[in-house]
N, C-alpha and C positions, 0 to 999 in steps of 0.2 A: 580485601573487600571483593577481587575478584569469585571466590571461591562462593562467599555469600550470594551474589550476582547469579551466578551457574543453579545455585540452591535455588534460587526464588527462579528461576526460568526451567529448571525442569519441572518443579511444581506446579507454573502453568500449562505445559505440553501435557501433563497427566491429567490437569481436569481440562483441557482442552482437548481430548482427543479421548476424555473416559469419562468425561461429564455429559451430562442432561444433553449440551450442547453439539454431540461428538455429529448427530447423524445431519445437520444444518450446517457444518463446519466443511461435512465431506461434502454435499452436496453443492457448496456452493466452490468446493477444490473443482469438481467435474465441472461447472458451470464455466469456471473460467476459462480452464483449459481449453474446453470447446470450443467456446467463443474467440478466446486469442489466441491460442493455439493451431486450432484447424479452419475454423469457420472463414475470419478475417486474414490467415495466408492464403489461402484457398481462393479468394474474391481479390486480392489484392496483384495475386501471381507474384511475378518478378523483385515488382513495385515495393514487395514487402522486405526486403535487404538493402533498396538502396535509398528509399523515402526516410526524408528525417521525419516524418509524421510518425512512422514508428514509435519516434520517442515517446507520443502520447500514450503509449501505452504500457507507459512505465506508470504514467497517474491514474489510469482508466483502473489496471489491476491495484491499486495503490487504493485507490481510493472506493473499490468493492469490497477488497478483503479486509484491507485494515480495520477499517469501522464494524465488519462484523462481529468482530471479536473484543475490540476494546475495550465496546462501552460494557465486559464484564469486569476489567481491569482492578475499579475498586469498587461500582457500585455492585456489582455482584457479590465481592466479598461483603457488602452492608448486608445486602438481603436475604444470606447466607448466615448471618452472625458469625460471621469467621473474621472481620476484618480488627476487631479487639485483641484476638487472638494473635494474629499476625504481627500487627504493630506492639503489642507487649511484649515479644519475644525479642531474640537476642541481636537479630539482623536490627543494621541499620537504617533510617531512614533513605541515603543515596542505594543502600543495595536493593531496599524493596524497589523503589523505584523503576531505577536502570534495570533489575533482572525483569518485572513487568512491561519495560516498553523494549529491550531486549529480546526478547519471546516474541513480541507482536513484531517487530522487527525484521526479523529471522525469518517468522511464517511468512509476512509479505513479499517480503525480497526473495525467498527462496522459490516460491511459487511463481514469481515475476519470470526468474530465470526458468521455471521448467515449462512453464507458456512459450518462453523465447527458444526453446531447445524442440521443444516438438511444434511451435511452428515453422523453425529452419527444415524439420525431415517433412512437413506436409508441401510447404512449397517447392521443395526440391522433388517430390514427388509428382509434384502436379504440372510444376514449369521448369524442372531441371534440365528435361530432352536430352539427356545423358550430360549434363555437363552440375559441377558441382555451385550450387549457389550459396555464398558465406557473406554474414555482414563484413563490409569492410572496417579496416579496424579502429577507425575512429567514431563509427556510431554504434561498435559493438562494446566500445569502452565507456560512450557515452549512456548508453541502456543499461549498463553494470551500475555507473554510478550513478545515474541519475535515478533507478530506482531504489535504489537502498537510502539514497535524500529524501526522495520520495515519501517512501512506506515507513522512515521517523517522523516527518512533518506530519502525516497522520495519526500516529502514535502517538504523539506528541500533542496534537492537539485531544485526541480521544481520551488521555490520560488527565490532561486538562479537565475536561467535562466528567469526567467520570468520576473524579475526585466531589465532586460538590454534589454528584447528581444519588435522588436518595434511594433510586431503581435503578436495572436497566431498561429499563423499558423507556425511560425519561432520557437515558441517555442515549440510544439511540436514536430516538428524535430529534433531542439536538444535534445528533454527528448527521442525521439523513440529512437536515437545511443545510448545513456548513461543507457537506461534501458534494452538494448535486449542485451548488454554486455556480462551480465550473464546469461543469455539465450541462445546464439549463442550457446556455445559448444551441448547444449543438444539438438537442434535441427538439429546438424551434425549429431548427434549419431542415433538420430530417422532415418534419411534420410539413414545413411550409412547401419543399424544395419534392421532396421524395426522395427515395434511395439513391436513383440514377442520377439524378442531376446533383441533389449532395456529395456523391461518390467524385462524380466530376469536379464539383468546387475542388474538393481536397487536393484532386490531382494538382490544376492548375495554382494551389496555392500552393503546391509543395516545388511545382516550377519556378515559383516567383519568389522561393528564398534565397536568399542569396548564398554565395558559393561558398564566404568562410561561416562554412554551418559550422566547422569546430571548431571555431571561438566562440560563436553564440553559443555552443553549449558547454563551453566551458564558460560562459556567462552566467549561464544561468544555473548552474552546480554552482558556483561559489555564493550567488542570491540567496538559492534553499537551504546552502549551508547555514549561511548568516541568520536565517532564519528560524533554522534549525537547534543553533544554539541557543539561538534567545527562549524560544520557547523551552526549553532547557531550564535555564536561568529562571524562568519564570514558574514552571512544573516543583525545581528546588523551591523556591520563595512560598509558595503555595502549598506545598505537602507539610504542613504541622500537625505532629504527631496527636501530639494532645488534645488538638481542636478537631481532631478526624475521630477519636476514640469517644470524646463526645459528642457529635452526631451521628 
């Protein structure tokens, strides 16, 4: 099934990056970049290698990128008439699956870590003063895995919705409510607070966590896991072949 899996995920990389969709895909690559990459080491300085706040921004990218792409997962093959096509062929049902949230996967997590890679050379650029600045190694381990938990939980629910939803256009509206969620509050906070003094909460709340931050994040990877599978579990229970060829 492997081999099937690889099948169905280069086949999204190809209408992902050669589809309608290619020039909104890179666009929003540069976006992130920018932003987590340079913009926010940049403003952060130092701050940005040894703040566990960092880690949010395993969910920040997680939750830009994944959705932009998901919700073409199946409702795009509907509105395509290819999704008959697909599901009547030889691949199994777990392979189309897995190789679709696979792909979404990949892109998220991979793009996670090259935001984390050039913003290690902007900050060292900006607040190195000759001296080499590196995450230390437990919230560089914790940003490996907690985005790749991450950018599935996404996937995972996008697949979810996308499955039922009879556009995309319908599905990412439902993934825009269910991912700005976690977002909402913090963008009350900017609007109410402003930059500078929001910028300050964070500091002061990233002083007042406590010291064994690697076991709360190893708390909270084994949570996303848990949650991770279930929607899993639930994606399998849900993907019926027959009932999807007839909508």
């Amino acid at each position: 099934m492997i081999a099937d899996i690889w099948t169905v995920v280069w086949k999204e990389y190809r209408e992902m990056f050669r589809g309608p969709g290619t020039r909104f895909n890179t666009l929003m690559m540069f976006i992130s970049t920018g932003l987590i990459g340079v913009l926010m080491p940049v403003q952060q300085g130092a701050g940005f290698v040894t703040s566990p706040l960092t880690l949010l921004l395993c969910f920040w990218v997680a939750s830009m990128m994944v959705p932009s792409i998901v919700a073409d997962s199946f409702a795009g093959e509907r509105e395509r008439h290819t999704l008959e096509t697909l599901l009547a062929g030889r691949l199994s049902h777990r392979a189309i699956l897995f190789g679709k949230q696979c792909a979404i996967v990949l892109y998220g997590w991979g793009l996670t870590i090259i935001c984390l890679l050039v913003g290690l050379v902007s900050v060292n650029l900006v607040a190195g003063k000759g001296h080499l600045l590196l995450f230390p190694a437990w919230l560089a381990l914790s940003l490996v895995t907690l985005s790749l938990v991450a950018c599935w939980l996404f996937a995972g629910l996008g697949v979810l919705i996308s499955l039922r939803s009879p556009t995309v256009q319908k599905a990412q509206q439902i993934l825009a409510m269910v991912t700005l969620l976690p977002i909402v509050p913090f963008i009350a906070l900017v609007l109410l607070l402003g930059d500078q003094k929001f910028g300050a909460l964070l500091m002061r709340a990233a002083s007042l966590m406590p010291s064994n931050m690697p076991a709360v994040a190893g708390i909270a990877l084994l949570v996303l896991l848990l949650i991770d599978l279930a929607v899993v579990w639930i994606s399998l229970a849900r993907f019926q072949r027959a009932r999807l060829i007839l909508d």
